[in-house]
C-alpha positions as CSV (number, residue, x, y, z in Angstrom):
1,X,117.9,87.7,158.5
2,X,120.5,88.2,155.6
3,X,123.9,88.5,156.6
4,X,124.7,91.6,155.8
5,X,127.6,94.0,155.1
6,X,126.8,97.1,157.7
7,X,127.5,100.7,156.1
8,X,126.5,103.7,156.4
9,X,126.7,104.8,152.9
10,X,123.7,102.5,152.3
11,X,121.7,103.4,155.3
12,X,118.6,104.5,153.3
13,X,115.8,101.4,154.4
14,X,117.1,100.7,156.0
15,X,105.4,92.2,156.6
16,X,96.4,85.8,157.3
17,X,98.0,83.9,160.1
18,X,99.6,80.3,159.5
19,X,98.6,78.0,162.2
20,X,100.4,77.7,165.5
21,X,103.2,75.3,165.8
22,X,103.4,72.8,168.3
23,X,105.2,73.6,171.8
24,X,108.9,72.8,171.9
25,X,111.7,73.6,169.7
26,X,111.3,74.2,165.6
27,X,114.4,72.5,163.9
28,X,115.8,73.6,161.2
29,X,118.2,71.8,159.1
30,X,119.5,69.1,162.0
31,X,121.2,72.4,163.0
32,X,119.3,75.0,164.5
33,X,117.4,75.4,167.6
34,X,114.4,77.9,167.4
35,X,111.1,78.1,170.2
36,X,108.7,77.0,168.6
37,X,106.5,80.3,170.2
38,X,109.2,82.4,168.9
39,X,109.5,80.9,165.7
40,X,105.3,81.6,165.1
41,X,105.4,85.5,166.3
42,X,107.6,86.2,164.2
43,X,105.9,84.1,161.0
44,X,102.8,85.6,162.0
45,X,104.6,89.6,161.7
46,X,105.9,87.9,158.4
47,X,102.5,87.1,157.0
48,X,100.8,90.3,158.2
49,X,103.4,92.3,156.5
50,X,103.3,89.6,153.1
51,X,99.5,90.2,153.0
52,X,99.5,94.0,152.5
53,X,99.8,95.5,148.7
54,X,100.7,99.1,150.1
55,X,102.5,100.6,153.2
56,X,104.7,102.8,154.8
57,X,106.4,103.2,157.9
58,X,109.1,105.3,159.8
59,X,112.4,104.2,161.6
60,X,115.0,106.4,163.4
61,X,117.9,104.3,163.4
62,X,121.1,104.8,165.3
63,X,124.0,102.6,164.9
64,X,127.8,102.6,166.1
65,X,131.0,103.2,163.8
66,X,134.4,103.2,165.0
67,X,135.9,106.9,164.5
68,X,139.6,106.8,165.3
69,X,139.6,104.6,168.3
70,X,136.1,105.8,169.6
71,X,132.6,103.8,169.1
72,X,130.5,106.7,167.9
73,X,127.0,107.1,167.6
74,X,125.2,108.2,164.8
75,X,121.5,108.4,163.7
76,X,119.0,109.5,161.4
77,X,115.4,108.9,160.2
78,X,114.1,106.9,157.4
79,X,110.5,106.7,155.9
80,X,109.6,103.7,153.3
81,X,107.0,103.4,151.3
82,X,105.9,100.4,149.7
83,X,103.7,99.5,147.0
84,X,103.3,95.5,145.7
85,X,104.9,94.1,143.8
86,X,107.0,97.0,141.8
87,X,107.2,99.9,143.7
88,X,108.9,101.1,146.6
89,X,110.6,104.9,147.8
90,X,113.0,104.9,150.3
91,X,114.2,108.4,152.4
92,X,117.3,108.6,154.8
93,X,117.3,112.0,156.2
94,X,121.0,111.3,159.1
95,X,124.6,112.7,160.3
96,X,126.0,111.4,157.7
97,X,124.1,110.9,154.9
98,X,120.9,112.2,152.9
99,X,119.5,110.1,150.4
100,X,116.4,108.7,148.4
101,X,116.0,105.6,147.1
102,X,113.2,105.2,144.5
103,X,112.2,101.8,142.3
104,X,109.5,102.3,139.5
105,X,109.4,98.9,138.1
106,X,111.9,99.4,135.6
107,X,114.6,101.3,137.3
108,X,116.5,101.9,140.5
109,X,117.4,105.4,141.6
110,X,119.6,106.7,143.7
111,X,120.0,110.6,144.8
112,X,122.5,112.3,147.5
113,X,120.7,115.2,147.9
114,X,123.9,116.5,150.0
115,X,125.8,116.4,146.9
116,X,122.9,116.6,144.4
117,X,124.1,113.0,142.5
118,X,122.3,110.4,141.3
119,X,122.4,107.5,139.9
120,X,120.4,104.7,137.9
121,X,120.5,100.9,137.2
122,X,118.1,98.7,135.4
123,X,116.4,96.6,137.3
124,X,114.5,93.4,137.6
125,X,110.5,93.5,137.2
126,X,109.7,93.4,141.1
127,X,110.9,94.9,144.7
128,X,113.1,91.9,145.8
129,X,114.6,91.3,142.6
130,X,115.4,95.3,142.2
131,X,116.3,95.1,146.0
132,X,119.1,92.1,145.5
133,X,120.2,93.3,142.2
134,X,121.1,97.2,144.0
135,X,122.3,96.0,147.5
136,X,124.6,93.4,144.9
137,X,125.6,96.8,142.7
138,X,126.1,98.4,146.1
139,X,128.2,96.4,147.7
140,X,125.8,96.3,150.9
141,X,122.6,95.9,152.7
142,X,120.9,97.1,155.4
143,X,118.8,95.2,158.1
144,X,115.4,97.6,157.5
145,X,115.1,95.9,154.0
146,X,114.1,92.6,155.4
147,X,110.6,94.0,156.3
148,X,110.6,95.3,152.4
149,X,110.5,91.6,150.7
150,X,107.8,90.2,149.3
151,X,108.4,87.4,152.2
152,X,109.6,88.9,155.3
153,X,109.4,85.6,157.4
154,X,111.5,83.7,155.2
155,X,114.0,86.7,155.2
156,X,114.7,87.2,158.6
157,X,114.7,83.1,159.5
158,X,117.0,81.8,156.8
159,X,119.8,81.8,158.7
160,X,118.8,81.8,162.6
161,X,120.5,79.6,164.3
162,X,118.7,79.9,167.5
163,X,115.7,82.3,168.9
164,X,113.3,82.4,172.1
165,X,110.9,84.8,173.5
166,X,112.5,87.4,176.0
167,X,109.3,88.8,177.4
168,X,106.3,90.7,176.7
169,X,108.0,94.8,176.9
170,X,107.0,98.7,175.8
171,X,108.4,100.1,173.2
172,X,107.4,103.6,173.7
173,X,104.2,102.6,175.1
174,X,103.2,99.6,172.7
175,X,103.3,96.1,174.4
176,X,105.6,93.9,172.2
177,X,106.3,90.3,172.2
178,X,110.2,90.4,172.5
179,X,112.0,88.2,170.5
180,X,115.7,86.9,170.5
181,X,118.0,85.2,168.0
182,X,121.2,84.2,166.8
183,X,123.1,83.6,163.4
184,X,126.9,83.6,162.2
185,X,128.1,86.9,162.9
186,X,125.5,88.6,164.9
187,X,122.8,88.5,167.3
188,X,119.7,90.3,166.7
189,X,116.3,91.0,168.6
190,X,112.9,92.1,167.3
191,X,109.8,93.7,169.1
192,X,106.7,92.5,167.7
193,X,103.4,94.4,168.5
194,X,101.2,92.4,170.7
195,X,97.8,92.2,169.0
196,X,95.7,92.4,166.2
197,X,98.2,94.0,164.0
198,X,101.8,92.5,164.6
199,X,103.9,95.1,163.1
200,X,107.7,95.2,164.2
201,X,108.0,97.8,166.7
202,X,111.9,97.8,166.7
203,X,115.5,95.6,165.7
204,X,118.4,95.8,167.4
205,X,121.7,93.9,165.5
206,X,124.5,93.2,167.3
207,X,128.0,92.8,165.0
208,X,129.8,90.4,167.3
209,X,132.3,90.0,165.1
210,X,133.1,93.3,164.2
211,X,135.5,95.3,166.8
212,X,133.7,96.5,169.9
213,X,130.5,94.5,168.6
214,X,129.1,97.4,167.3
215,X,125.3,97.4,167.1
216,X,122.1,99.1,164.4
217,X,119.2,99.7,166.5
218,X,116.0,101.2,164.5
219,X,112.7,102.0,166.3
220,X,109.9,101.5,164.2
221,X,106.4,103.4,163.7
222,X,103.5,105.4,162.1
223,X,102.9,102.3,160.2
224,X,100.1,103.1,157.4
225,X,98.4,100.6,155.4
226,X,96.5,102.7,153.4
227,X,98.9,105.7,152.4
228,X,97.4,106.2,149.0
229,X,100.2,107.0,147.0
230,X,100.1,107.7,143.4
231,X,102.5,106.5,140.5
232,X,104.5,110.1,140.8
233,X,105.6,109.5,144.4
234,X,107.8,106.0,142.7
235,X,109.1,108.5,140.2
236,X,112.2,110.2,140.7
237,X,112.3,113.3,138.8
238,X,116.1,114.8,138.6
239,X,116.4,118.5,140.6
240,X,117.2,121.3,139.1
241,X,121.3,121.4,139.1
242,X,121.3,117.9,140.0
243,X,124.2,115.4,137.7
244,X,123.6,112.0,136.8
245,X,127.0,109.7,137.7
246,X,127.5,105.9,137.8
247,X,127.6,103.9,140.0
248,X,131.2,102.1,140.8
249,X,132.0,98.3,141.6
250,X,132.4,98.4,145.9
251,X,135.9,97.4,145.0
252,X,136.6,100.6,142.7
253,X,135.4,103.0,145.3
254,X,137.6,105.6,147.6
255,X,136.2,106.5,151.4
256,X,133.5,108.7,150.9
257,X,134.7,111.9,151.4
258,X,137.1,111.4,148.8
259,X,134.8,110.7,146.1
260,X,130.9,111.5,144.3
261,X,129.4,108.3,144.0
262,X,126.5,108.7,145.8
């Protein structure tokens, strides 16, 4: 998984079977420490998810953020759509936010509808170019994009340190193959559907360097890999009212209730 910088401002995202790997540990690098079992569910969620041209999915994600001196809890929902290897729309309807995210190929969009902003960038030719290039412009990431690349697997392992398999456990009624792992700066867990489709059923990040470890949960479903969506669904088309800003360098930008970037 990326190392990320966790905001809320950016909370819009927030994947053929390789052959098993031998029992044991996976090492990686001389430095980490990965089972092997773990290390294969999660490449075989990677694969399924690299091998589809369209999909979409829904998360409701809540995550902590320190208000005053209080861990708060704050949510929403997001719906992505996908469409390989140069489209992708991205909806975060929360507490704190409402925004759209939309890549045609060319361009990246993005729309507050609270404030009825927008804003565009030129992008590279394909989804994890345009991805990099407006988390980069953005000054952050989120942790649902990792299951938006066009190679999830490699995403979410480059920087594990260590992972095993918790257990086998529901997530709302779906048996999932529980996974755990480490990295610098945070620990995070995955449920995998147990099956013939191994779709992630939910993540859970832990900042354990942050104050109070605050964690980013998302639970993950009505996965669709035939959605059918045409060309005008990756078009953003200004609303009526609506003014076009641009977008400031992280480093240029007041708290957000101080200023209209969006």
């Amino acid at each position: 998984m990326k190392n990320k910088t966790f905001t809320t401002s950016s909370l819009v995202f927030l994947v053929a079977v390789l052959p098993l790997a031998p029992l044991g540990a996976v090492q990686r690098g001389g430095e980490s420490s990965i089972d092997a079992q773990a290390d294969r569910i999660l490449r075989e969620m990677g694969e399924y998810l690299k091998t589809a041209e369209e999909f979409s999915f829904r998360a409701d994600v809540a995550y902590d953020e320190i208000v005053g001196e209080q861990m708060i809890l704050f949510g929403g929902v997001a719906q992505i759509s996908v469409r390989r290897p140069n489209r992708f729309n991205a909806e975060f309807n929360g507490d704190q936010r409402q925004t759209r995210v939309v890549f045609d190929g060319k361009t990246v969009t993005l729309f507050n509808a609270a404030k009825n902003l927008y804003a565009v960038t030129e992008a590279p030719p394909e989804i994890d170019g345009a991805l990099d290039h407006f988390f980069e412009l953005y000054g952050s990431s989120v942790p649902l994009a990792d299951l938006v690349y066009a190679d999830p697997y490699r995403t979410l392992i480059e920087n594990v340190e260590t992972g095993f398999v918790v257990g086998k456990h529901a997530v709302n009624g779906t048996r999932c193959h529980h996974l755990a792992f480490t990295q610098e700066g945070i620990d995070w867990q995955i449920w995998i559907e147990d099956g013939p489709r191994p779709v992630p059923r939910k993540l859970v990040i832990t900042y354990i360097d942050e104050p109070g470890s605050p964690q980013y949960i998302a639970e993950v479903s009505d996965w669709n890999f035939q959605p059918r969506l045409s060309d005008h669904y990756f078009t953003f088309r200004p609303p009526a009212g609506s003014d076009e800003i641009e977008f400031l360098p992280p480093q240029e930008r007041t708290p957000p209730s101080e200023e209209d970037n969006p």
